[in-house]
VODOTI-383008 format. One record per residue (C-alpha): residue number from 1; residue in one letter; x, y, z. Coordinates in Angstrom, 2 decimals, decimal comma, m for minus. Layout:
<rs>
i NUM	aa a	east X	north Y	up Z
...
</rs>
This chain:
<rs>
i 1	aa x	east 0,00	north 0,00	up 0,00
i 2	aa x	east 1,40	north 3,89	up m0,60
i 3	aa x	east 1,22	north 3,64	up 3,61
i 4	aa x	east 3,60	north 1,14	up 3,57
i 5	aa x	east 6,24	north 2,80	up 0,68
i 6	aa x	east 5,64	north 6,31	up 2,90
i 7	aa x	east 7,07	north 4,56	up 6,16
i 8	aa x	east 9,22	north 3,07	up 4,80
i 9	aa x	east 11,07	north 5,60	up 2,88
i 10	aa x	east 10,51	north 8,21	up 5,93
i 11	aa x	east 12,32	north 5,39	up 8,31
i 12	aa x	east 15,31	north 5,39	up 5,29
i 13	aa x	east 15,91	north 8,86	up 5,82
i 14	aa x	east 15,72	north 9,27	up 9,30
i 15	aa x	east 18,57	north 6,40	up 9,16
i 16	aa x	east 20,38	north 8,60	up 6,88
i 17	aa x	east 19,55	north 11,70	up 9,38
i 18	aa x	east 21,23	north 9,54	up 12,29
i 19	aa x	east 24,38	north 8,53	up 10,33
i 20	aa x	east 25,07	north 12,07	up 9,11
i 21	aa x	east 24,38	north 13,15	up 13,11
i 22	aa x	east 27,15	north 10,89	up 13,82
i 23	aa x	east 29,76	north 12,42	up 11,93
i 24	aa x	east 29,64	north 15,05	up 15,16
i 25	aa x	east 30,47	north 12,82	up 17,76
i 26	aa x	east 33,49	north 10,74	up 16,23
i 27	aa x	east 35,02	north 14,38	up 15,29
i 28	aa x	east 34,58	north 15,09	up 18,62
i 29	aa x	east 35,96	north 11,71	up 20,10
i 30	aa x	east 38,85	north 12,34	up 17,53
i 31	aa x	east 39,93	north 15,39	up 18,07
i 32	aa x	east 39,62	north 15,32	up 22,24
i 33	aa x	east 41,87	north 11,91	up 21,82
i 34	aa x	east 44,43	north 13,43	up 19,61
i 35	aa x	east 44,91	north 16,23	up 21,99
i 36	aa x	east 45,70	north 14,38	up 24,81
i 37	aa x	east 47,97	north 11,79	up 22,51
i 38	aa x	east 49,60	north 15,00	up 21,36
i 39	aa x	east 50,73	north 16,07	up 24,85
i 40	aa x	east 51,89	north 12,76	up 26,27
i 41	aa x	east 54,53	north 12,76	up 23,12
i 42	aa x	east 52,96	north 9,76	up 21,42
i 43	aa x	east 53,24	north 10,45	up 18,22
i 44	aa x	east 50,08	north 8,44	up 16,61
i 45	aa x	east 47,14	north 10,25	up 15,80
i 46	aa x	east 43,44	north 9,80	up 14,58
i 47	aa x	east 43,47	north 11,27	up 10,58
i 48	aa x	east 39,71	north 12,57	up 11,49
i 49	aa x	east 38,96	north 15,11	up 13,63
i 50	aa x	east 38,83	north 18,94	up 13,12
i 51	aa x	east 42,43	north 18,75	up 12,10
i 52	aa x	east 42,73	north 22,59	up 10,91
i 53	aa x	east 41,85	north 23,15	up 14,51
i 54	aa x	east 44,41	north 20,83	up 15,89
i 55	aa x	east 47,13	north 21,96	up 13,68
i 56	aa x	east 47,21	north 25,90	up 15,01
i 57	aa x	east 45,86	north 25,36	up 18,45
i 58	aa x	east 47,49	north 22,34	up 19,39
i 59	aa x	east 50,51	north 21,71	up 17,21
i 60	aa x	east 51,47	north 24,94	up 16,25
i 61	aa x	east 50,49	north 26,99	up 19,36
i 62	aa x	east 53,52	north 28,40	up 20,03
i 63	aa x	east 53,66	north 29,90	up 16,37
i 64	aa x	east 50,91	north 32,46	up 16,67
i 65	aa x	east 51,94	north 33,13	up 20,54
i 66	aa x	east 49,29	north 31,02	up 22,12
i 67	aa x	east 49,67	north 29,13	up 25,62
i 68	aa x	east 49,85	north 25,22	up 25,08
i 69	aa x	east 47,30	north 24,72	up 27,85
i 70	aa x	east 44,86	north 27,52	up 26,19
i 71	aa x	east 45,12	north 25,77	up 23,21
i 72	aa x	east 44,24	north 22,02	up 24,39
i 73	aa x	east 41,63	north 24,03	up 26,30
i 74	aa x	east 40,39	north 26,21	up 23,12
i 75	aa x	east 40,48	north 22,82	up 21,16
i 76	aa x	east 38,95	north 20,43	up 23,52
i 77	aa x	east 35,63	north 23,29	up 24,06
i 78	aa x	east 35,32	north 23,31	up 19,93
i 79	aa x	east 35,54	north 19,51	up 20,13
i 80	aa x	east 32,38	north 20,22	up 22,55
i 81	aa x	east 30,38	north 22,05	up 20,58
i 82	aa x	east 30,64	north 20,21	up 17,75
i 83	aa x	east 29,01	north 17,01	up 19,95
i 84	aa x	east 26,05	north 19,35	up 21,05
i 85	aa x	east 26,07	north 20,15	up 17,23
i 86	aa x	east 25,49	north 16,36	up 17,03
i 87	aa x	east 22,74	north 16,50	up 19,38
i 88	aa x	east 20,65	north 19,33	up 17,95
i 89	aa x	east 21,05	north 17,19	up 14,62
i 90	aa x	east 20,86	north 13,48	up 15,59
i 91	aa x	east 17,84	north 14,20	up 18,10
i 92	aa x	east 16,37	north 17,60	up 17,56
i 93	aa x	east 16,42	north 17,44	up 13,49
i 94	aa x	east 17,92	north 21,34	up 13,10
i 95	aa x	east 18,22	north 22,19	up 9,40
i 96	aa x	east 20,81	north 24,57	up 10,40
i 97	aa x	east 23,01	north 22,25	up 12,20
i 98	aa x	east 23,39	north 20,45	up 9,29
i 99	aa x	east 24,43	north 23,05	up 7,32
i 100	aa x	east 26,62	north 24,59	up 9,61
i 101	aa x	east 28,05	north 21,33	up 9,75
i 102	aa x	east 28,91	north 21,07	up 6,20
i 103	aa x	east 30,20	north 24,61	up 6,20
i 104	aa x	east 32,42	north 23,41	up 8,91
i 105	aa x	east 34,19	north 20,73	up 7,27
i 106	aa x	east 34,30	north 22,29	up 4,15
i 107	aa x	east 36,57	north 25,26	up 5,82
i 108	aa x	east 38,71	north 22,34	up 7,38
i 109	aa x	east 39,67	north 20,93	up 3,59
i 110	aa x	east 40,25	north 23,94	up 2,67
i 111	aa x	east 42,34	north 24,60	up 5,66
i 112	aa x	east 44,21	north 21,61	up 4,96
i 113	aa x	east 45,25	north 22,78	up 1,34
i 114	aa x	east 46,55	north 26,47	up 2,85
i 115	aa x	east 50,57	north 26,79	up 2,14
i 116	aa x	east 50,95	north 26,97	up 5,78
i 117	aa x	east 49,63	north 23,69	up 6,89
i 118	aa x	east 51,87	north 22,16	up 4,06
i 119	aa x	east 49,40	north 19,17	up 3,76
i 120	aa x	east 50,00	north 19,23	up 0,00
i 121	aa x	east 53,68	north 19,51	up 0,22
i 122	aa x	east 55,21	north 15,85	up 0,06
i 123	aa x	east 58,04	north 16,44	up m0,66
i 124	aa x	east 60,40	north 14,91	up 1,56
i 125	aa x	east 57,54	north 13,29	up 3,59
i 126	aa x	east 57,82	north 9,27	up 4,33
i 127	aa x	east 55,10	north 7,45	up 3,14
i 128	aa x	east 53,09	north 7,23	up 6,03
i 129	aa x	east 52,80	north 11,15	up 6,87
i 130	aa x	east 51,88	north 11,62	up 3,22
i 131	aa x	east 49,14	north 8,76	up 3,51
i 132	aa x	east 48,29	north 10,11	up 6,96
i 133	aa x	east 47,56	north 13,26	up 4,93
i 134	aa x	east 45,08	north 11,92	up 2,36
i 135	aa x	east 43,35	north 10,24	up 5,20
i 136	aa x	east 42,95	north 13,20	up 6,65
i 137	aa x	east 41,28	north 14,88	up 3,64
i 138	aa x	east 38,92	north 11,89	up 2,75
i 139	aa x	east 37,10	north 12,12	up 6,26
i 140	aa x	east 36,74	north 15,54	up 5,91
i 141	aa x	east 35,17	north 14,76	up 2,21
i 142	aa x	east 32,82	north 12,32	up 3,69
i 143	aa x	east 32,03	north 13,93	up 6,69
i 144	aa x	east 30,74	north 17,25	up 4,34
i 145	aa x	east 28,80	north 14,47	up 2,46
i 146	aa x	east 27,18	north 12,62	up 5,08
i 147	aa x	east 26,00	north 16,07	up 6,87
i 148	aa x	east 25,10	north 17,18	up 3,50
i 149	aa x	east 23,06	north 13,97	up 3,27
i 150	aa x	east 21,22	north 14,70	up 6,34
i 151	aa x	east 20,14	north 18,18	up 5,09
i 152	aa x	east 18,49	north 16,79	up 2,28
i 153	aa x	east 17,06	north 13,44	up 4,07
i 154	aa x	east 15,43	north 16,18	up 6,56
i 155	aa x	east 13,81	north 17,93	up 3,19
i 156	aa x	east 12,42	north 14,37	up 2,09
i 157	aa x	east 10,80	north 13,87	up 5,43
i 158	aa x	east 9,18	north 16,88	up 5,45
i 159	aa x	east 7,58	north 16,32	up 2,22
i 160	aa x	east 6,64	north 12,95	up 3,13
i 161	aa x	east 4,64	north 14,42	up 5,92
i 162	aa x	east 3,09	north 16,57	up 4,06
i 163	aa x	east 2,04	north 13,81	up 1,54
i 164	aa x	east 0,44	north 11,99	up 4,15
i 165	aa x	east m1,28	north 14,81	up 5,43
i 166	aa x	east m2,87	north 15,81	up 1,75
i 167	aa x	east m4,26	north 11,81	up 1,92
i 168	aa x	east m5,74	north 12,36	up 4,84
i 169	aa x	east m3,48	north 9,67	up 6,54
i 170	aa x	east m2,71	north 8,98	up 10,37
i 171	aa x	east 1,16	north 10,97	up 11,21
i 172	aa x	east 3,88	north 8,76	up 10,72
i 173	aa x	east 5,68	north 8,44	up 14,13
i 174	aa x	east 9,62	north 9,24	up 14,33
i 175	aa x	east 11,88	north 5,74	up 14,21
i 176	aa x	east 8,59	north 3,94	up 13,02
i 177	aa x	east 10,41	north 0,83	up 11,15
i 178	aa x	east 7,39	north m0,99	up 8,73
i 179	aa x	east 8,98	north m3,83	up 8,40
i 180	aa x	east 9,71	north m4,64	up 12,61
i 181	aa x	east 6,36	north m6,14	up 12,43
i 182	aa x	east 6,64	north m8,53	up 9,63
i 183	aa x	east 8,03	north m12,08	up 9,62
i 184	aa x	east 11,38	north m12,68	up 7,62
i 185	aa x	east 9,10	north m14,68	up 4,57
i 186	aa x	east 7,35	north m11,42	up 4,31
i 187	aa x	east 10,00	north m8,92	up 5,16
i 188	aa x	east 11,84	north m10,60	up 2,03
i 189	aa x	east 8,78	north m10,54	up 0,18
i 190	aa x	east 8,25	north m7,11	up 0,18
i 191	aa x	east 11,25	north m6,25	up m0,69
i 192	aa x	east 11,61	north m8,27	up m3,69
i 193	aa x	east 8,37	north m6,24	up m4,46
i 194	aa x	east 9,32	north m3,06	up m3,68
i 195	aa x	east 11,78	north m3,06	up m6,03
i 196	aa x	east 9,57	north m4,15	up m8,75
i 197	aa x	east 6,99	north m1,11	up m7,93
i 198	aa x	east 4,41	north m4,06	up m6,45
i 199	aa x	east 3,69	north m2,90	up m2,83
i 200	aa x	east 0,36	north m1,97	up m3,06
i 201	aa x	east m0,55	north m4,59	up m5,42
i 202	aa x	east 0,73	north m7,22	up m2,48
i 203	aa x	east 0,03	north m6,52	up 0,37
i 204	aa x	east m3,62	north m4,85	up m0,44
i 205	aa x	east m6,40	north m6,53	up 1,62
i 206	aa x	east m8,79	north m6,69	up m0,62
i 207	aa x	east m6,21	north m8,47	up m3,57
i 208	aa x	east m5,87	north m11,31	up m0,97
i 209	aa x	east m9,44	north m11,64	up m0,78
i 210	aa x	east m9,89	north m11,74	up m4,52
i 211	aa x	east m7,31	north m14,50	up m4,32
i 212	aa x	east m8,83	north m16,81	up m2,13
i 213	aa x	east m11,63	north m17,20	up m3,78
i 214	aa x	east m11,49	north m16,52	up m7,55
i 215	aa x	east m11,22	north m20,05	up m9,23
i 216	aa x	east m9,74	north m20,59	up m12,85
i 217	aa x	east m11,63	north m22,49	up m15,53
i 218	aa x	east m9,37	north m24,29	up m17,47
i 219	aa x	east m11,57	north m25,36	up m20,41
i 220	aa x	east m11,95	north m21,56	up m21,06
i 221	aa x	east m8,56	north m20,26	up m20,62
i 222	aa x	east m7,60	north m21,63	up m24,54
i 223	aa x	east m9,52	north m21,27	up m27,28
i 224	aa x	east m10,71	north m24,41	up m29,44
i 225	aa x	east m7,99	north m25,82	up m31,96
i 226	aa x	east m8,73	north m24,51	up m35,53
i 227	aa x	east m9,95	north m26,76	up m37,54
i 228	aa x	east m9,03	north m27,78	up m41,63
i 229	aa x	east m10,19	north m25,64	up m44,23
i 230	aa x	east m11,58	north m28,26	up m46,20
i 231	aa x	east m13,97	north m29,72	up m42,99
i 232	aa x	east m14,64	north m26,02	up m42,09
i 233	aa x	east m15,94	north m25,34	up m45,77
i 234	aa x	east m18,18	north m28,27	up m45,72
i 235	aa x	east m19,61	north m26,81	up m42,58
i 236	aa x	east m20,20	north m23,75	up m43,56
i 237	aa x	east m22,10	north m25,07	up m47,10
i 238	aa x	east m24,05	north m27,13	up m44,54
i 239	aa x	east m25,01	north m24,33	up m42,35
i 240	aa x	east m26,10	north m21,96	up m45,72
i 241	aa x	east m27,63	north m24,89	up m47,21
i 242	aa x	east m29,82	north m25,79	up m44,12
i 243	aa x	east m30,50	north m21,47	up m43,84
i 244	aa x	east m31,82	north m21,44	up m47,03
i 245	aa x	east m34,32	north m24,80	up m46,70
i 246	aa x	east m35,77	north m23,29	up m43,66
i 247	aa x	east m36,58	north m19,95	up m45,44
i 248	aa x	east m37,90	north m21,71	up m48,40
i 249	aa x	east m40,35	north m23,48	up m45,66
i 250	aa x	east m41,16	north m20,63	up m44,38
i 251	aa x	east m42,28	north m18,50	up m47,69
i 252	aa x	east m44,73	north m21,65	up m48,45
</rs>
């Protein structure tokens, strides 16, 4: 039924919603860890995080005549925010959060590129800080394109709402999954026909009932082999023949 395809597709993108959400917290996780690996002289680090951040606060404090303990401090309460930023968009479903979000990462890539950072100068780098590099970039990629993700996914929900509204429907709860209710033959089922476009067609009431009790006659289902042209003419002579005796009775 289009009730089913609406929850469905509504719990999809409040999955999507979540995932992007997440992107928040393991920055924040990140970034928190890499401070305190930074400052007990271990020298391995998480390639995610807000690593523009890390880079001038953290590693590079002393260049732009900041305190190293103001500077795990200034780090560590960004790292914060950004995890309430991953409350207000994993639980409150803020459009602007989102955004922001994006906007966020997208500064850190291009932080990563600026001559200063030296992220895309390799030369003379071992392997591993150069791949530590890319690494680096690619999270910040994905994270811009899962919190991108979870902008739009917001946009589909809202129109889905509004869908069911215009038919009149019941509101679709948040986290309402359509198929928790279903056993694995017909979870599996319907989505072998979901992807054919059948959903309606399947698991409509009133189709069932038509099922169990239309019954096929098999004598009509093929028409009557066509007979030889030479028995079919002789039939038909006979038919004009026997026409034309019972008119002739009839005008005497």
């Amino acid at each position: 039924m289009e009730s089913m395809k609406l929850r469905k597709d509504r719990y999809g993108y409040e999955q999507r919603i979540k995932n992007g959400g997440l992107v928040f917290y393991v920055c924040t996780f990140a970034t928190i860890v890499n401070v305190l690996l930074y400052y007990v002289d271990f020298y391995v680090k998480f390639p995610v995080g807000l690593h523009t951040t890390q880079y001038w606060f953290v590693e590079h404090c002393t260049d732009i005549g900041m305190n190293p303990w103001v500077g795990a401090g200034l780090t560590t309460l960004i790292a914060a925010g950004v995890a309430v930023a991953g409350y207000f968009a994993r639980e409150k479903r803020k459009y602007y959060v989102f955004m922001a979000g994006a906007l966020i990462f997208s500064m850190d890539i291009l932080g990563i590129f600026t001559p200063d950072a030296q992220i895309i100068s390799f030369a003379g780098e071992d392997m591993l800080q150069t791949y530590d590099k890319m690494l680096i970039l690619l999270f910040d990629v994905y994270g811009a394109f899962m919190l991108f993700s979870g902008y739009r996914s917001m946009r589909k929900i809202n129109e889905i709402d509004a869908k069911v509204k215009e038919l009149g429907m019941t509101p679709i709860p948040a986290d309402d999954n359509p198929l928790k209710d279903m056993s694995k033959s017909e979870r599996e089922a319907y989505e072998k026909e979901s992807k054919r476009g059948l959903v309606g067609k399947m698991f409509s009431p009133a189709n069932k009932a038509e099922e169990s009790v239309v019954s096929i006659d098999h004598s009509a289902a093929w028409p009557e082999p066509a007979q030889s042209g030479k028995k079919a003419k002789a039939e038909r002579i006979a038919r004009e023949d026997a026409q034309a005796a019972a008119e002739s009775e009839q005008a005497e």
